[in-house]
PDB file of N, CA, C and O in Angstrom:
ATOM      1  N   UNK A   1     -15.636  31.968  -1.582  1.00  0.00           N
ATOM      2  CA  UNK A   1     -15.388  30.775  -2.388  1.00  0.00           C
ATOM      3  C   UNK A   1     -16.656  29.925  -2.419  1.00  0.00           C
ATOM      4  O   UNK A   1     -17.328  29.675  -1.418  1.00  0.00           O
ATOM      5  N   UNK A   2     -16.867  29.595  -3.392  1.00  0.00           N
ATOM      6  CA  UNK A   2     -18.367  28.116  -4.004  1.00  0.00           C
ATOM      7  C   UNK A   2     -17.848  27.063  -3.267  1.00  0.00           C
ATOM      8  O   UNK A   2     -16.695  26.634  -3.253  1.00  0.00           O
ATOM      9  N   UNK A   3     -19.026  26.621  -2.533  1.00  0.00           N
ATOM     10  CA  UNK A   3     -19.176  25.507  -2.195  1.00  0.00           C
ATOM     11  C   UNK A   3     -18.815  24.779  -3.057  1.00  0.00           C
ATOM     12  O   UNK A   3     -18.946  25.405  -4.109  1.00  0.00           O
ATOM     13  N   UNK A   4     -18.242  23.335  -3.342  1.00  0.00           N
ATOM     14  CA  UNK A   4     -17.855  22.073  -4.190  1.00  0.00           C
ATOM     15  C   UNK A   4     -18.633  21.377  -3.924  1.00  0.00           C
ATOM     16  O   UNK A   4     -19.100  21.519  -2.794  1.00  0.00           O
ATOM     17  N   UNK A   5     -19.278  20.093  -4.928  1.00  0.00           N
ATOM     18  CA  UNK A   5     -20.131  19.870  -4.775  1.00  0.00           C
ATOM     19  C   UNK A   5     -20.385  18.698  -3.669  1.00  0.00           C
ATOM     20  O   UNK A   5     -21.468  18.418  -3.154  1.00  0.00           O
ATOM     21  N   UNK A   6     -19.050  18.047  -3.415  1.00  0.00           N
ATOM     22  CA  UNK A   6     -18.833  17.245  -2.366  1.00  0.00           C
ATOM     23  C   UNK A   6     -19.660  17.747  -0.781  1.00  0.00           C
ATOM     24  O   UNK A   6     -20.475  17.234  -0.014  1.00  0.00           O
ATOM     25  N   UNK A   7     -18.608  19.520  -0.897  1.00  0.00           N
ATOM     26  CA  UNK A   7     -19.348  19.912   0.994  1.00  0.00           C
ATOM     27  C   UNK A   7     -20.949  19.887   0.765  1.00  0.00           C
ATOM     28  O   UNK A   7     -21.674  19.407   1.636  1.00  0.00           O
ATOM     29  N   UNK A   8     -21.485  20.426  -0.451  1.00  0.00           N
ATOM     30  CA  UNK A   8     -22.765  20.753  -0.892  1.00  0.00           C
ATOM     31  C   UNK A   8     -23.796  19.068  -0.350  1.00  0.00           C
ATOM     32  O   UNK A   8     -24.825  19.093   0.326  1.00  0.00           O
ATOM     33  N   UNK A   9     -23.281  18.103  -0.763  1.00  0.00           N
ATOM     34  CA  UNK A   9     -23.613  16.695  -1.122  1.00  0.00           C
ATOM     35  C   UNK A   9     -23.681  16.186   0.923  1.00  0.00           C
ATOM     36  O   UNK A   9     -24.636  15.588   1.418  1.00  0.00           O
ATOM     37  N   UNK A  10     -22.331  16.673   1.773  1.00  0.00           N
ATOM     38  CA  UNK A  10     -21.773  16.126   3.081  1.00  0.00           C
ATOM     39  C   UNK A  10     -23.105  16.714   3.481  1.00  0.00           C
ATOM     40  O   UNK A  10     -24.050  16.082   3.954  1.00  0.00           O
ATOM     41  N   UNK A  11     -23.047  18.217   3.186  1.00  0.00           N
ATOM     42  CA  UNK A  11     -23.934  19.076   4.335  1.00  0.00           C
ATOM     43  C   UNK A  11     -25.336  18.519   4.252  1.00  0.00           C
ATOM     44  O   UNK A  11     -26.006  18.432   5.281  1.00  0.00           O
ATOM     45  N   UNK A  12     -25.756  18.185   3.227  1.00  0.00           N
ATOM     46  CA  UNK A  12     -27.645  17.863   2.996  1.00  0.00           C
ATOM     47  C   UNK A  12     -27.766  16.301   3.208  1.00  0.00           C
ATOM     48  O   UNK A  12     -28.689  15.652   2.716  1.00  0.00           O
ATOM     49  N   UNK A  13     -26.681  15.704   4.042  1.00  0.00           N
ATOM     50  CA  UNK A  13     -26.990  14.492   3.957  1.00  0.00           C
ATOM     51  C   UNK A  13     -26.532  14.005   5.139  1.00  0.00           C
ATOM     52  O   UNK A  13     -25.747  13.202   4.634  1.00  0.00           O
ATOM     53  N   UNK A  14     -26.377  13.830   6.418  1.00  0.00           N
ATOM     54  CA  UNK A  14     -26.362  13.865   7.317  1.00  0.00           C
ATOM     55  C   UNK A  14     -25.594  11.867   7.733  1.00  0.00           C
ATOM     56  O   UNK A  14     -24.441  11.583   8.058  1.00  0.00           O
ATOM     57  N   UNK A  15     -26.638  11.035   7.558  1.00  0.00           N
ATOM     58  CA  UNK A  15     -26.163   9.680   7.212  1.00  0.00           C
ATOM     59  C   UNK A  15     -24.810   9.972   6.710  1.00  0.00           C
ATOM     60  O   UNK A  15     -23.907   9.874   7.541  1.00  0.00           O
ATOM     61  N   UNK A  16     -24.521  10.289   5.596  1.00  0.00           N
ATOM     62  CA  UNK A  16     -23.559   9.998   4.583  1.00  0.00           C
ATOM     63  C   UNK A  16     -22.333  10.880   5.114  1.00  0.00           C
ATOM     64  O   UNK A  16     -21.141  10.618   4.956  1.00  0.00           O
ATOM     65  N   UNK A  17     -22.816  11.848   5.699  1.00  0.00           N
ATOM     66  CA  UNK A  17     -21.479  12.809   6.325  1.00  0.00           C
ATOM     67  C   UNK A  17     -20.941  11.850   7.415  1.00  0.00           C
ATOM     68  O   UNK A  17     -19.716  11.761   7.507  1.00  0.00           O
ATOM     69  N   UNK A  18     -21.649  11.187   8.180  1.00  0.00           N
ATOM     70  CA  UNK A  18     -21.148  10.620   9.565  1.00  0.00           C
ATOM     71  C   UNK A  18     -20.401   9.382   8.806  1.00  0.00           C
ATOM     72  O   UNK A  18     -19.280   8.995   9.137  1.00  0.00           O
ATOM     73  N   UNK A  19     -21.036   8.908   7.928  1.00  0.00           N
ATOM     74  CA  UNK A  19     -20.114   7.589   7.265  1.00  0.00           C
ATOM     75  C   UNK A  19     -18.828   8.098   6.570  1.00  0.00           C
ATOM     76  O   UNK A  19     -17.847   7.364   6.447  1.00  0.00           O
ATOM     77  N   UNK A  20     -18.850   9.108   6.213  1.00  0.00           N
ATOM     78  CA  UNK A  20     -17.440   9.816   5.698  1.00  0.00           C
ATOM     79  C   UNK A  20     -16.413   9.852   6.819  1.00  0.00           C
ATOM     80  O   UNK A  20     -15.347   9.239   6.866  1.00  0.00           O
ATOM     81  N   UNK A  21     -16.883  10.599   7.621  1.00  0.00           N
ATOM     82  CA  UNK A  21     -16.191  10.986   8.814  1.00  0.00           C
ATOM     83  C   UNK A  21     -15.568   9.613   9.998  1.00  0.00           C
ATOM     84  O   UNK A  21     -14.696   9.592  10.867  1.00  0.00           O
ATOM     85  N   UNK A  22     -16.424   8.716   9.526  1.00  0.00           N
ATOM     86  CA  UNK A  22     -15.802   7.867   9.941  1.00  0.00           C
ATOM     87  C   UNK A  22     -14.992   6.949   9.362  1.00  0.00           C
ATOM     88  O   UNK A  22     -14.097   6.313   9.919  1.00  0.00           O
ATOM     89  N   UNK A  23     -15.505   6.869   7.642  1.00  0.00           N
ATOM     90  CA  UNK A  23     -13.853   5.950   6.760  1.00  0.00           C
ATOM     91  C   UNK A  23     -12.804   6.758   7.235  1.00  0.00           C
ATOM     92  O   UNK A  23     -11.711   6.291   7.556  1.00  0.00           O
ATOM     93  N   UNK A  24     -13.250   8.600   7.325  1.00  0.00           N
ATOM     94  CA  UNK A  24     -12.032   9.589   6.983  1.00  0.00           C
ATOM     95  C   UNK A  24     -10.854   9.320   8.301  1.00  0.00           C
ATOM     96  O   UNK A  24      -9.626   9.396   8.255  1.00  0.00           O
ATOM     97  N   UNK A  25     -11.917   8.927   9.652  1.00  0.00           N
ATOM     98  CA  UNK A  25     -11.087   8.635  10.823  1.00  0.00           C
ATOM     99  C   UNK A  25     -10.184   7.189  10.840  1.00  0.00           C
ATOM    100  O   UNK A  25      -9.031   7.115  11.264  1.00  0.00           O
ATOM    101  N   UNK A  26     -10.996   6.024  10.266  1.00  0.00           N
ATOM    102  CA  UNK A  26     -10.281   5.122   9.613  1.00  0.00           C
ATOM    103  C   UNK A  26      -8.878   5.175   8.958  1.00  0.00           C
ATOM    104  O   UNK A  26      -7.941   4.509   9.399  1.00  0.00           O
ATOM    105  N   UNK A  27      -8.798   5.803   8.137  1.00  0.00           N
ATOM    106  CA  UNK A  27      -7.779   6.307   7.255  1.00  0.00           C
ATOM    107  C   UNK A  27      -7.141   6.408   7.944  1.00  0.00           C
ATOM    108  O   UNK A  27      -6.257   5.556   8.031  1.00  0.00           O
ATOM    109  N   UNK A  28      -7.186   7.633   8.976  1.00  0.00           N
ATOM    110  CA  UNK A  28      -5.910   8.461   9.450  1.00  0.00           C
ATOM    111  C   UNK A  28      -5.140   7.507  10.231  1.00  0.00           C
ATOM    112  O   UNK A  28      -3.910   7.534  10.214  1.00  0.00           O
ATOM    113  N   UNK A  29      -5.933   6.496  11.051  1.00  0.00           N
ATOM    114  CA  UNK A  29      -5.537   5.520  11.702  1.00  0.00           C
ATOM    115  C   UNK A  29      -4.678   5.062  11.129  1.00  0.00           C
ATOM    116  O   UNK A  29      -3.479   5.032  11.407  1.00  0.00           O
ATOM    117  N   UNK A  30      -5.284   4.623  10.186  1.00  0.00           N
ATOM    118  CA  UNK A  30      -3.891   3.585   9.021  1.00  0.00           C
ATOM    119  C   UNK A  30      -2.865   4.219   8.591  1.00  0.00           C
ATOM    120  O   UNK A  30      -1.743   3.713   8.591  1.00  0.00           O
ATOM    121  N   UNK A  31      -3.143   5.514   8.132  1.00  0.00           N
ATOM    122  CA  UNK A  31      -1.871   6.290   7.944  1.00  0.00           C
ATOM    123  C   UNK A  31      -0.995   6.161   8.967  1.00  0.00           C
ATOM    124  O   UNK A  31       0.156   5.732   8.892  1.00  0.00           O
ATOM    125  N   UNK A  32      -1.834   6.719  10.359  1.00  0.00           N
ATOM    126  CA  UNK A  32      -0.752   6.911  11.370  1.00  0.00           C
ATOM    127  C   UNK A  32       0.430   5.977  11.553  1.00  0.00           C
ATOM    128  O   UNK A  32       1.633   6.234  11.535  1.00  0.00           O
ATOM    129  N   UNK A  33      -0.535   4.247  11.824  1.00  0.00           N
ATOM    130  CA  UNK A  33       0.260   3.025  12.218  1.00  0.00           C
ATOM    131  C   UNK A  33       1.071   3.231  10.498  1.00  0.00           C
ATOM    132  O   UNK A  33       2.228   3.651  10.523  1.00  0.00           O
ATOM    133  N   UNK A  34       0.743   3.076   9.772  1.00  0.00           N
ATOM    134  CA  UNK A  34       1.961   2.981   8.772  1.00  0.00           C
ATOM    135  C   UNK A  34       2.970   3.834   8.732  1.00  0.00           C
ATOM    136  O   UNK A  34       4.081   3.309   8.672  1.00  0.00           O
ATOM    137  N   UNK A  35       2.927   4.932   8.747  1.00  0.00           N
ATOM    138  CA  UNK A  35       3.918   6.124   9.085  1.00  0.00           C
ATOM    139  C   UNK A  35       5.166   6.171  10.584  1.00  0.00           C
ATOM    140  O   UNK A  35       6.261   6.727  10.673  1.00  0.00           O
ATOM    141  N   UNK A  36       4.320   5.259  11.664  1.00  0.00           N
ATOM    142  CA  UNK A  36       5.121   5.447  12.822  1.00  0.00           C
ATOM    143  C   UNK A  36       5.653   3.757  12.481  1.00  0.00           C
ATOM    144  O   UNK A  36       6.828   3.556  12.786  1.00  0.00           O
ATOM    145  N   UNK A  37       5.173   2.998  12.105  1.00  0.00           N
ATOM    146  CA  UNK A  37       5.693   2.085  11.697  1.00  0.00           C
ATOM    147  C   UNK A  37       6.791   1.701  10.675  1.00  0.00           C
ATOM    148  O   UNK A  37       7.277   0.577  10.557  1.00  0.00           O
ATOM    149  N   UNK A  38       7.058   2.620  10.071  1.00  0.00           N
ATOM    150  CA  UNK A  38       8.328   3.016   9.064  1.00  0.00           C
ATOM    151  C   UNK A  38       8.975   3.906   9.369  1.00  0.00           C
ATOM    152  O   UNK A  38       9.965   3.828   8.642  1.00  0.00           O
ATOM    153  N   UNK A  39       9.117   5.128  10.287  1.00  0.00           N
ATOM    154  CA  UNK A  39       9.814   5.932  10.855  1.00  0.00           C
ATOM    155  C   UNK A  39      10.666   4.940  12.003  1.00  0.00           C
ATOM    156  O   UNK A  39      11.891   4.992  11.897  1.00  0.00           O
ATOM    157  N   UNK A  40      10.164   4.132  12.979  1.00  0.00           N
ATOM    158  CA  UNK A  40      10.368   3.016  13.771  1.00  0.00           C
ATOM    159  C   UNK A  40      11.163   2.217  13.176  1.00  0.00           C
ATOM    160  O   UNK A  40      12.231   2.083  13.774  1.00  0.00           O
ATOM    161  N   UNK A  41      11.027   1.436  11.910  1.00  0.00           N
ATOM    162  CA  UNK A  41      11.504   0.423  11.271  1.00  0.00           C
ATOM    163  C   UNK A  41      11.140  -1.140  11.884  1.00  0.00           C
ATOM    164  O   UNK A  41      11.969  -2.041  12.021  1.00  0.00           O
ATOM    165  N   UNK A  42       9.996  -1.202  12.144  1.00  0.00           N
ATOM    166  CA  UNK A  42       9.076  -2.153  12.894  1.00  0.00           C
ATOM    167  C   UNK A  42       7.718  -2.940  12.197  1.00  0.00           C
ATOM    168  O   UNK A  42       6.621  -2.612  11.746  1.00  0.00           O
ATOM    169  N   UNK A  43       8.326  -3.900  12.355  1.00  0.00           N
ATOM    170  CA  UNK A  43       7.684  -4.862  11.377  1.00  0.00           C
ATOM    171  C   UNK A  43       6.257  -4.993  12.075  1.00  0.00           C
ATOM    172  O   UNK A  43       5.869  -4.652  13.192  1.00  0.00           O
ATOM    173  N   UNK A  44       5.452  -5.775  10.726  1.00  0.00           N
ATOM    174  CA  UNK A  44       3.949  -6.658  11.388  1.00  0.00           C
ATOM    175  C   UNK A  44       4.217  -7.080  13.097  1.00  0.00           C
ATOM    176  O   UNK A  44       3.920  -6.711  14.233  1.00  0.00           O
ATOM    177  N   UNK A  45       4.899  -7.994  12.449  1.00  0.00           N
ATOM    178  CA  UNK A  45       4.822  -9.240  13.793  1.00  0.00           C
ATOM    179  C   UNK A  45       5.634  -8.417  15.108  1.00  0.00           C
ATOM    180  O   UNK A  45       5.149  -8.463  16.239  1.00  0.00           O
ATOM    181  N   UNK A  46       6.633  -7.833  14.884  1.00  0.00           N
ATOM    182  CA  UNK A  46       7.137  -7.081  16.037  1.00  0.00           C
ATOM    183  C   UNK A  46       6.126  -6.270  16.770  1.00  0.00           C
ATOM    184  O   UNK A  46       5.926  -6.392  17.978  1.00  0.00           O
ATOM    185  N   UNK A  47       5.406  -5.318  15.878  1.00  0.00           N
ATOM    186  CA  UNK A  47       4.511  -4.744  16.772  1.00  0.00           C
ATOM    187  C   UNK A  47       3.220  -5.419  17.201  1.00  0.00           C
ATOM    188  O   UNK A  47       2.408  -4.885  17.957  1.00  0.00           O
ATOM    189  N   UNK A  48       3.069  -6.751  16.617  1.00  0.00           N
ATOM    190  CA  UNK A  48       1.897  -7.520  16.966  1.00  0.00           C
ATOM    191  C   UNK A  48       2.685  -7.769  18.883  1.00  0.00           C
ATOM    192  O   UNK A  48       2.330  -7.512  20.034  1.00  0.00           O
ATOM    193  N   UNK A  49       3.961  -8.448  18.140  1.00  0.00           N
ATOM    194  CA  UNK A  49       4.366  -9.036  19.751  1.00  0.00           C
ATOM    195  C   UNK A  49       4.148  -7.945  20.633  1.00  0.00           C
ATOM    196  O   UNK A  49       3.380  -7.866  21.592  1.00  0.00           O
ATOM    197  N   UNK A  50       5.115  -6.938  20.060  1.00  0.00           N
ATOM    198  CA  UNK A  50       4.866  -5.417  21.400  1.00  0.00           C
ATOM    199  C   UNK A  50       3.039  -5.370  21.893  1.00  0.00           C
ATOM    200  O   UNK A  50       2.621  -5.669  23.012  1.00  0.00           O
ATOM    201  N   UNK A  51       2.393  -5.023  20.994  1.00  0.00           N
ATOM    202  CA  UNK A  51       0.934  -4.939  21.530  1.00  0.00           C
ATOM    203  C   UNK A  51       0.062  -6.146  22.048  1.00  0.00           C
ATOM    204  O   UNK A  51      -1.113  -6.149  22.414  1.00  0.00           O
ATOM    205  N   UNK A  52       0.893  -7.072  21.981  1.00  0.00           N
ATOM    206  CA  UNK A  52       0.200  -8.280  22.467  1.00  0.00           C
ATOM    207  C   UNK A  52      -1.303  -8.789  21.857  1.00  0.00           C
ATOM    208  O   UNK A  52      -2.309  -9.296  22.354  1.00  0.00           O
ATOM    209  N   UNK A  53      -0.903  -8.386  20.560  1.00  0.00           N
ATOM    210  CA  UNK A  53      -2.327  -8.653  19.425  1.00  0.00           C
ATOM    211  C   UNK A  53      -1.767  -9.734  18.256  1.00  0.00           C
ATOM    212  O   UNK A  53      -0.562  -9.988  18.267  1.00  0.00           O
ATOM    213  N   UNK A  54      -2.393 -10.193  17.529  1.00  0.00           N
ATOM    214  CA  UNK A  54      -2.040 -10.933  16.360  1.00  0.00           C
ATOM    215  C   UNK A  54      -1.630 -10.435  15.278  1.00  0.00           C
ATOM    216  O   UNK A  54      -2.493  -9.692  14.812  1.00  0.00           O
ATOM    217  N   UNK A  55      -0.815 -10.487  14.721  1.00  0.00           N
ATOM    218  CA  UNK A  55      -0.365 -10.212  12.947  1.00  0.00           C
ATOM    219  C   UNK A  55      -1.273  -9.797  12.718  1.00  0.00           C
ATOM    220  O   UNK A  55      -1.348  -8.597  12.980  1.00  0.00           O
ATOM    221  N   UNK A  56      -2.324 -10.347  12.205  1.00  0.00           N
ATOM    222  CA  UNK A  56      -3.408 -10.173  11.422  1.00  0.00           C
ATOM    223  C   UNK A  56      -4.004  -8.919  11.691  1.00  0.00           C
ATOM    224  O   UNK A  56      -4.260  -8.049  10.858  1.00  0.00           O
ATOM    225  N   UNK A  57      -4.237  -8.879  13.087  1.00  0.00           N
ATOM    226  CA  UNK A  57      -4.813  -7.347  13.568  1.00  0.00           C
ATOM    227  C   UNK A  57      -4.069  -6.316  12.873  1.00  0.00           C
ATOM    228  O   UNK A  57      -4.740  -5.464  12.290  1.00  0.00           O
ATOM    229  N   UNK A  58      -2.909  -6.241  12.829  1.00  0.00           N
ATOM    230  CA  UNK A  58      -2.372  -5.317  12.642  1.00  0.00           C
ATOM    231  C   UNK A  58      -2.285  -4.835  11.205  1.00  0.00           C
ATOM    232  O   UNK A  58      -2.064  -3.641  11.004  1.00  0.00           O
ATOM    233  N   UNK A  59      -2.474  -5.847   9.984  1.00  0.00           N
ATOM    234  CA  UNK A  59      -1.870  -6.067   9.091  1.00  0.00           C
ATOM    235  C   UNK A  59      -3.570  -5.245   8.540  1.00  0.00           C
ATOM    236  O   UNK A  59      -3.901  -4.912   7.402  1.00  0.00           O
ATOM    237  N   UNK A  60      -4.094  -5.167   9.408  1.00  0.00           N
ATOM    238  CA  UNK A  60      -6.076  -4.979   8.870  1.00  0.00           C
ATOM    239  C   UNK A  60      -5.654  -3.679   9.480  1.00  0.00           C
ATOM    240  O   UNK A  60      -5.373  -3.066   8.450  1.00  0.00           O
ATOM    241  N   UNK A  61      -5.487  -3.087  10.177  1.00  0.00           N
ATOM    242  CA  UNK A  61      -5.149  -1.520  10.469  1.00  0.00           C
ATOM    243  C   UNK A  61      -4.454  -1.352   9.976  1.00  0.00           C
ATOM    244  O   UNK A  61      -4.665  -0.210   9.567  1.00  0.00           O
ATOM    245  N   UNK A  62      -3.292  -1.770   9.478  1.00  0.00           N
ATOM    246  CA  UNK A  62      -2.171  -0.683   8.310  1.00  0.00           C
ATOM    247  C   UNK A  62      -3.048  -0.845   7.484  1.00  0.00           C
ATOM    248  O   UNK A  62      -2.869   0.119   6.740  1.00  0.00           O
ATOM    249  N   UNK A  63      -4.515  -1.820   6.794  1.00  0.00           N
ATOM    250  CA  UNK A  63      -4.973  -1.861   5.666  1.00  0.00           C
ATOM    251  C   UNK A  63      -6.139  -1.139   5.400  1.00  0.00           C
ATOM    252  O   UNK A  63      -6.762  -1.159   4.338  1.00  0.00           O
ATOM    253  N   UNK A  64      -6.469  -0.358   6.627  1.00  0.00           N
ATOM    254  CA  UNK A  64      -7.878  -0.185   6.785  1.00  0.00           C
ATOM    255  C   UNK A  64      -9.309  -0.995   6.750  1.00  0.00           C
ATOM    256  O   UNK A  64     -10.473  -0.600   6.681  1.00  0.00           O
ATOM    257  N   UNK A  65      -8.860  -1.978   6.807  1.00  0.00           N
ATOM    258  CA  UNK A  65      -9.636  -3.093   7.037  1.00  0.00           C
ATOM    259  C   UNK A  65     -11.198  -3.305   7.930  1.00  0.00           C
ATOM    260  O   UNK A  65     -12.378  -3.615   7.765  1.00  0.00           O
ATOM    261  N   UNK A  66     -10.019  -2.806   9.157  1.00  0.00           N
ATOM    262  CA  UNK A  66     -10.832  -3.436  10.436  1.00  0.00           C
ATOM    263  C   UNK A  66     -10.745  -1.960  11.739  1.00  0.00           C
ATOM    264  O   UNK A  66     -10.925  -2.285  12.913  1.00  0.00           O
ATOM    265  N   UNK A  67     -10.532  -0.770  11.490  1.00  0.00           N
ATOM    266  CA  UNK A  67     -10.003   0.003  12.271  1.00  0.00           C
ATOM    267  C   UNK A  67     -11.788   0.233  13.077  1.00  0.00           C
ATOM    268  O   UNK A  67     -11.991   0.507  14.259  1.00  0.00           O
ATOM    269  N   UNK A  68     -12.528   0.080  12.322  1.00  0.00           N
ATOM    270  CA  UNK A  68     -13.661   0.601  13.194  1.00  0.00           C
ATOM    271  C   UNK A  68     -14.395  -0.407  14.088  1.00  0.00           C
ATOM    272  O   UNK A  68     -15.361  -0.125  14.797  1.00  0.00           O
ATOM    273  N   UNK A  69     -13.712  -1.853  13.950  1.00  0.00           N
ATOM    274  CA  UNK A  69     -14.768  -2.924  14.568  1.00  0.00           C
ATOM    275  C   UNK A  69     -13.280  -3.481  15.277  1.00  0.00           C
ATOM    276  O   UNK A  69     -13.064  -4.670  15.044  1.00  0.00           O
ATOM    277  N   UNK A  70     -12.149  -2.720  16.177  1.00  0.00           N
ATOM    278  CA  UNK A  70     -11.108  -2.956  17.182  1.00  0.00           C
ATOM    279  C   UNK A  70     -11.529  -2.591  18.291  1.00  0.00           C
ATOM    280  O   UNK A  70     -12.104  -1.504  18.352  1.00  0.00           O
ATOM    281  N   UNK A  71     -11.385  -3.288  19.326  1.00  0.00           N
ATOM    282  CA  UNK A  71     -11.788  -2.756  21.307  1.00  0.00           C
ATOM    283  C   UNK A  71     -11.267  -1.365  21.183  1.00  0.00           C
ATOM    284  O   UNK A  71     -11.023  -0.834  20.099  1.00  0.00           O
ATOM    285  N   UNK A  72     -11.152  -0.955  22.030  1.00  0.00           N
ATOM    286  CA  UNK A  72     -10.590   0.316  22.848  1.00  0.00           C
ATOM    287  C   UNK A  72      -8.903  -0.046  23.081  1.00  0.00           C
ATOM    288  O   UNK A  72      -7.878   0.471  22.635  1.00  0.00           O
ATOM    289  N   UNK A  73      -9.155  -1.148  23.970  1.00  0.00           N
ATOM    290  CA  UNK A  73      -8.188  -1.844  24.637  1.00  0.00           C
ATOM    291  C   UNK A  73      -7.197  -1.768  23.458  1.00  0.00           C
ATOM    292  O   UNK A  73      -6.145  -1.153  23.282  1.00  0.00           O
ATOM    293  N   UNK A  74      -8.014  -2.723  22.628  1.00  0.00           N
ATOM    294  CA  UNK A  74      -6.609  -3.158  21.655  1.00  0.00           C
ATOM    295  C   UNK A  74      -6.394  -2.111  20.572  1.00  0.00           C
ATOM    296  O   UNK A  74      -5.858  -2.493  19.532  1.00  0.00           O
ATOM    297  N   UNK A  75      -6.847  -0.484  20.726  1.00  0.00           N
ATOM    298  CA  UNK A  75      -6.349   0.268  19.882  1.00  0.00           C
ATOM    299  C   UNK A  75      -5.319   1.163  20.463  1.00  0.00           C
ATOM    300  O   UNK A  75      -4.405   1.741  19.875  1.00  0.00           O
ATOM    301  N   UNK A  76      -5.692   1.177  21.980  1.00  0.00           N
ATOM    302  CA  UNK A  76      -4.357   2.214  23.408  1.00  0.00           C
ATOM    303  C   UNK A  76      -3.080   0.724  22.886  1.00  0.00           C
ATOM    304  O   UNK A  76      -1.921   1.135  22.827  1.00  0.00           O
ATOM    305  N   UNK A  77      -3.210  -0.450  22.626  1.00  0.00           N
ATOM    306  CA  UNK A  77      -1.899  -1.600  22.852  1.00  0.00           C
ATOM    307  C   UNK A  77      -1.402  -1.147  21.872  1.00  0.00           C
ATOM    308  O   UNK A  77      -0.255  -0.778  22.122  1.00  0.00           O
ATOM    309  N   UNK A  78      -1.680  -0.986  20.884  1.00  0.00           N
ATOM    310  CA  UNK A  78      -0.752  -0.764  19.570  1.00  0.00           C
ATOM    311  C   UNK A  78      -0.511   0.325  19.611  1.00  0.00           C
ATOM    312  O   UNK A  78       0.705   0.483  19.503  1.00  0.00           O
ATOM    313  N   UNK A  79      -1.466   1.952  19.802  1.00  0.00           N
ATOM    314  CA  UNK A  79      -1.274   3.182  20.058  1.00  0.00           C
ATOM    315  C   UNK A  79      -0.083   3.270  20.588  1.00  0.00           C
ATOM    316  O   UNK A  79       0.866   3.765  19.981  1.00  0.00           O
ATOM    317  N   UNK A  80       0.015   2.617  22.225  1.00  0.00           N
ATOM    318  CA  UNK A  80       1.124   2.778  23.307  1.00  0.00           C
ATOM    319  C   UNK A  80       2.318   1.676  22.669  1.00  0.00           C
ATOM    320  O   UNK A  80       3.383   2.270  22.833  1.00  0.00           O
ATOM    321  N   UNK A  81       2.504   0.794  22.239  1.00  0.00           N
ATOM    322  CA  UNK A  81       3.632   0.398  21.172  1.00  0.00           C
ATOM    323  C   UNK A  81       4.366   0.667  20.463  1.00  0.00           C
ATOM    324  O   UNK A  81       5.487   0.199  20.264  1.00  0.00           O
ATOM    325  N   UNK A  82       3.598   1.802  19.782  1.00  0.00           N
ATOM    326  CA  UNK A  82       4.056   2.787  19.272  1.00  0.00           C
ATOM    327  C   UNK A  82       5.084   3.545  19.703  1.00  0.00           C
ATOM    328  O   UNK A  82       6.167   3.818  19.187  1.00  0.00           O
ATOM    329  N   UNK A  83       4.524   3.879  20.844  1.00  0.00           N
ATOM    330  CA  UNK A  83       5.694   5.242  21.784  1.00  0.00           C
ATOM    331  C   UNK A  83       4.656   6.357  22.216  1.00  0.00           C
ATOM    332  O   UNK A  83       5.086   7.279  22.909  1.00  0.00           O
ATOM    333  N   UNK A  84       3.254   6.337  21.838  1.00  0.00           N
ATOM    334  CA  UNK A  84       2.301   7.214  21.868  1.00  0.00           C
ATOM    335  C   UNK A  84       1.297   6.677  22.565  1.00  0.00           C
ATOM    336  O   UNK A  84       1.057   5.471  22.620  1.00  0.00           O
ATOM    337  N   UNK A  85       0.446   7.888  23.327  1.00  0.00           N
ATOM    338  CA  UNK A  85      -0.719   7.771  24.115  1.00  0.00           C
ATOM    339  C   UNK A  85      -1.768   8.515  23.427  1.00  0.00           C
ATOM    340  O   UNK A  85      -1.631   9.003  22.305  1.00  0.00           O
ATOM    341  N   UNK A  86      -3.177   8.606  24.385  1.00  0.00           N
ATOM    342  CA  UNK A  86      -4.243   8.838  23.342  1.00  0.00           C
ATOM    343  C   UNK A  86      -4.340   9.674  24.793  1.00  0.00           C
ATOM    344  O   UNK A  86      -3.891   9.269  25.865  1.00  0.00           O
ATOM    345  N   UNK A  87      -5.283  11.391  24.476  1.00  0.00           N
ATOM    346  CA  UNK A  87      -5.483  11.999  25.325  1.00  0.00           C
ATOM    347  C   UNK A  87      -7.143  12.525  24.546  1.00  0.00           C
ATOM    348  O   UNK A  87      -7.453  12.708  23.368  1.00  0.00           O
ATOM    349  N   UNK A  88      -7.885  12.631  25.759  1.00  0.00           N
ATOM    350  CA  UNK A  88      -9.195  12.826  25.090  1.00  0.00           C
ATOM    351  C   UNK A  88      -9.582  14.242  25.576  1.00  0.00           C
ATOM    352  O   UNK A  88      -9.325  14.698  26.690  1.00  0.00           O
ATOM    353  N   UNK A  89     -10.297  14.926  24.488  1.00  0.00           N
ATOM    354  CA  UNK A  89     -10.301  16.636  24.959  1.00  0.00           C
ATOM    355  C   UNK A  89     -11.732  16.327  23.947  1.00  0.00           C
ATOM    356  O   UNK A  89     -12.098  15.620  23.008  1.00  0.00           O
ATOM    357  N   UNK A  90     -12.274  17.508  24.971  1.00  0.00           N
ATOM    358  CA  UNK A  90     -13.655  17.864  24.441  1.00  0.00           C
ATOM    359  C   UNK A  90     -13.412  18.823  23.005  1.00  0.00           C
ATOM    360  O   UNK A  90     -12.487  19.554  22.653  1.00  0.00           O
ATOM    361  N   UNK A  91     -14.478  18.508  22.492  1.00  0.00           N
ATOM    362  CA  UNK A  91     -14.704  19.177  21.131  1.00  0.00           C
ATOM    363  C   UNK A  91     -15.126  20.388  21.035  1.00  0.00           C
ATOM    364  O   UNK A  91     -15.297  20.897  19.927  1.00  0.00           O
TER     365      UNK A  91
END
């Protein structure tokens, strides 16, 4: 199968792949919290209270907003709010 011109564009550009890869990780974030957040039936502010973060935080991660400039801390509070943990494995 031909390369598209997108992988063609990721692969010769190195900058621009890592900035992809990181809206693309962005995203999933937001997907995730929106998805476990409607399977749940759990509002903004409920899971603000559960994670012990502000509305606002949260309302910028379901939006993709703000997912790449959040602590650590305050991404395991909402993660674990959820009902979910984060496990780290080598690549």
């Amino acid at each position: 199968m031909e390369e598209s011109t997108f992988d063609k564009y990721i692969k010769n550009d190195i900058k621009q792949k890592k900035e992809f890869d990181k809206e693309y990780n962005n995203f999933l974030l937001s997907e995730f919290i929106l998805e476990k957040m409607e399977e749940e039936n759990i509002s903004v502010r409920e899971l603000a209270r559960k994670a012990e973060v502000s509305p606002t935080i949260i309302q910028k991660l379901r939006n993709n907003k703000t997912a790449d400039k959040i602590n650590y801390q305050t991404f395991l509070s909402v993660v674990n709010s959820l009902g979910y943990r984060v496990n780290i494995e080598r690549i």
